[in-house]
C-alpha positions in Angstrom: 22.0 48.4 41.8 25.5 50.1 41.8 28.3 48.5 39.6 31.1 47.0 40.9 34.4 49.2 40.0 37.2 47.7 41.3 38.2 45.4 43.9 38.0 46.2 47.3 40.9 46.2 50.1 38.8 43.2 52.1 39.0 40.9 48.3 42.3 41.7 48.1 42.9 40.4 51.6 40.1 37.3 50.4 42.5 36.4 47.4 45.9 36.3 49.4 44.1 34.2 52.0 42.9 32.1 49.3 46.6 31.9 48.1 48.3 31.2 51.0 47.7 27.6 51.6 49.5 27.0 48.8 52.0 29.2 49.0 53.0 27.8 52.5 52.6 24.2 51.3 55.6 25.2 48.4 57.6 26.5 51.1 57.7 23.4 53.2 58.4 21.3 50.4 61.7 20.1 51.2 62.8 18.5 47.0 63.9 21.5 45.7 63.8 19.3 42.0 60.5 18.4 42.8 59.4 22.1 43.5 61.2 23.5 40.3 58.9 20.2 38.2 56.2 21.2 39.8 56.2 24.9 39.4 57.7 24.3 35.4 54.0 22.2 35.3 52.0 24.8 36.1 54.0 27.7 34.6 53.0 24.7 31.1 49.7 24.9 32.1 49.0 28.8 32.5 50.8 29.3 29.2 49.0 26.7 27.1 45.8 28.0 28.5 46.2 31.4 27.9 47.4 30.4 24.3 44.1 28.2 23.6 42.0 30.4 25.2 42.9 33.0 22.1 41.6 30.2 19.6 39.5 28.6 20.8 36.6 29.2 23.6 36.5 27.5 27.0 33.2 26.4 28.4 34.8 25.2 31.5 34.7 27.5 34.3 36.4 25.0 36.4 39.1 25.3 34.3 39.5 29.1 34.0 39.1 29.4 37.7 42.3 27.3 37.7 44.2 29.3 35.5 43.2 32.7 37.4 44.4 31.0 40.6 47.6 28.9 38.9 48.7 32.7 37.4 48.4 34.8 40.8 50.0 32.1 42.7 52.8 31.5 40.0 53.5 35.6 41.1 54.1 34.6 44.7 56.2 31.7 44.7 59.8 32.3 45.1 62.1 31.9 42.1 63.9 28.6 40.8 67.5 28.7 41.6 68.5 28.3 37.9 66.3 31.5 37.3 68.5 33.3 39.7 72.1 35.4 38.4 74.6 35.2 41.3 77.6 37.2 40.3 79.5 36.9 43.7 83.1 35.7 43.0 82.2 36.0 38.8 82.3 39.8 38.6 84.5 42.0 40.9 86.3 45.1 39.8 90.2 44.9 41.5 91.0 47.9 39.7 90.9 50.0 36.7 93.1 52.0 34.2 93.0 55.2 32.7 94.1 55.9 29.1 94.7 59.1 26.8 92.3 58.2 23.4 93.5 61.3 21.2 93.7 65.3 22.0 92.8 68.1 20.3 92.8 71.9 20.6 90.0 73.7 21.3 91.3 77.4 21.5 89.3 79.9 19.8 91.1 81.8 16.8 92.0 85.7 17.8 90.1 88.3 15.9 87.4 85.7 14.9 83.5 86.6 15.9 81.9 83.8 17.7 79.1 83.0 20.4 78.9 80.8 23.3 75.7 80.3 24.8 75.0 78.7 28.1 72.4 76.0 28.7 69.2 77.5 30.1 66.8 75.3 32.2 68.6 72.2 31.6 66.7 69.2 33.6 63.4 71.2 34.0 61.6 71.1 31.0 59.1 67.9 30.5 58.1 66.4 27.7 54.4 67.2 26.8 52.9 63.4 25.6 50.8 63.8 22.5 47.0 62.8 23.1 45.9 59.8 21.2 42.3 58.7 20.7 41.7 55.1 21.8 40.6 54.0 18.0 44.2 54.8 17.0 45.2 53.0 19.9 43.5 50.0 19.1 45.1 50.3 15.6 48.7 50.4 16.9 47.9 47.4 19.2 46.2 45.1 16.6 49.5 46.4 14.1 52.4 45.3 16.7 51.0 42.2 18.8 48.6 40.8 15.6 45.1 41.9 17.4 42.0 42.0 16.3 40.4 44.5 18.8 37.1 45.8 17.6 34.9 48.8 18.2 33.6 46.6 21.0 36.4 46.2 22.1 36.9 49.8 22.3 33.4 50.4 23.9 34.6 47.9 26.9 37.7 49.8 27.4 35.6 53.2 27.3 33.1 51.8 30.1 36.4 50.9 32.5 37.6 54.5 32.0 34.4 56.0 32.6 34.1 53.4 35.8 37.6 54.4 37.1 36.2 58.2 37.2 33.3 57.3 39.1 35.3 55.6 41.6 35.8 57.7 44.8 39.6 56.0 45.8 40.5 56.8 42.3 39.3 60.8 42.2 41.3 61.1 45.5 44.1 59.7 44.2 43.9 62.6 40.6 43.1 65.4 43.6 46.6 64.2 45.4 49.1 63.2 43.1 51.0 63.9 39.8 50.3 61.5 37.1 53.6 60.1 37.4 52.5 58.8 41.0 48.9 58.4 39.9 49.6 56.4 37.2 51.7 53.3 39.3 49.0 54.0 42.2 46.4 52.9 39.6 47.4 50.0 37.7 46.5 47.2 40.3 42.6 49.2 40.2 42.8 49.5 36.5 43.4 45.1 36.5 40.3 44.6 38.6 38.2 46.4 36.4 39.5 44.4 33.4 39.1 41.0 35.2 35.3 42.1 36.2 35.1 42.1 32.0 36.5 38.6 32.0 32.8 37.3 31.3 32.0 39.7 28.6 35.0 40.3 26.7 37.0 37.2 27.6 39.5 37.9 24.6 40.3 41.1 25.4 41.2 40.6 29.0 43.2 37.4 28.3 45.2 39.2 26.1 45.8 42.3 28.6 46.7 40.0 31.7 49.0 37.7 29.6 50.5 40.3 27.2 53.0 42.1 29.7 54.1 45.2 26.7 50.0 45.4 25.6 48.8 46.0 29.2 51.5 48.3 30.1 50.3 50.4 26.4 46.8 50.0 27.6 47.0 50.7 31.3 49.2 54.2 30.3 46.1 54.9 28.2 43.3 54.6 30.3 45.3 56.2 33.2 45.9 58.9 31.3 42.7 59.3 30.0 41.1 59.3 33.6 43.5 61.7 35.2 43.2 64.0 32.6 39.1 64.2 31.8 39.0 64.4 36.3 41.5 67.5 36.6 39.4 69.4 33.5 36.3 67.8 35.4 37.9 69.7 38.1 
């Protein structure tokens, strides 16, 4: 038995088939006030369930297999026209002005010793990111969106880095590229691996695929953490 890792490129294709019923059936609809009710329903539902499901467990499978579907398709259907900022005929520049704010003399004083020094390697240097061990981590995570992530927590978020390195797409991807490149390359691998969890640590993955700012913390982190341990792994 080999674990599953991530999802493959033929699920992917499987879920936007799955999805594009209904995406075509939104389309035709012709009421554009009964497509913004109906998409403001849904957009209620997903929220409320991702809320309850913090509180309170769900037994339903029916129901979470709902939500998972009602929250990818919610991605893929085309804004509400109220949503949208149209600044055609609001903002245009016709022209500008230039004005004189204050002057002053910069001349150096004769017979005075001074020292100009020229920038050296301006642009080039990078900062270097301070390493971070996932229990502190899980600290600053519980401290800024109220969490209550546990060691076991931590252990589920360990097995998905460790799985990400034993995934062959994903050691390519280290051999090839920056982490700058690697790290936007990875997060849609990074998400399956989490929704594989959702039976096992339901909380936690709620909370990473309905908190936008905690998954963005928590996917830098694991990325990180599995390019790093593969380019010393060489």
């Amino acid at each position: 038995y080999r674990p599953k890792t991530s999802l493959t490129d033929r699920e992917h294709e499987e879920i936007h088939r799955q999805l594009r019923p209904a995406e075509d059936r939104f389309a035709a609809w012709d009421d554009e006030e009964a497509r913004d009710k109906w998409r403001g329903s849904l957009q209620a539902f997903v929220r409320l369930y991702a809320f309850l499901s913090q509180v309170m467990p769900y037994a339903d499978r029916e129901l979470e297999v709902r939500y998972s579907f009602g929250r990818l398709l919610l991605k893929r259907l085309p804004r509400a026209e109220r949503d949208r900022v149209e600044l055609d005929g609001e903002v245009d520049l016709h022209s500008y002005r230039l004005a004189r704010l204050g002057e002053t003399d910069i001349a150096l004083n004769q017979g005075e010793v001074g020292e100009v020094r020229g920038p050296t390697a301006v642009g080039t240097r990078k900062a270097t990111d301070e390493e971070v061990p996932l229990h502190e981590v899980i600290e600053i995570l519980n401290e800024r969106f109220g969490t209550d992530f546990t060691k076991s927590d931590q252990l589920v978020v360990e097995q998905i880095i460790e799985d990400g390195k034993a995934d062959a797409q994903v050691q390519a991807r280290v051999a090839a590229n920056t982490f700058e490149n690697f790290s936007l390359s990875i997060e849609e691998t990074i998400t399956g691996l989490m929704i594989d969890r959702m039976d096992r640590n339901q909380s936690l993955v709620t909370k990473f695929l309905n908190e936008d700012e905690l998954r963005r913390l928590l996917t830098e982190h694991i990325a990180k953490r599995i390019y790093e341990d593969l380019k010393k792994a060489g």
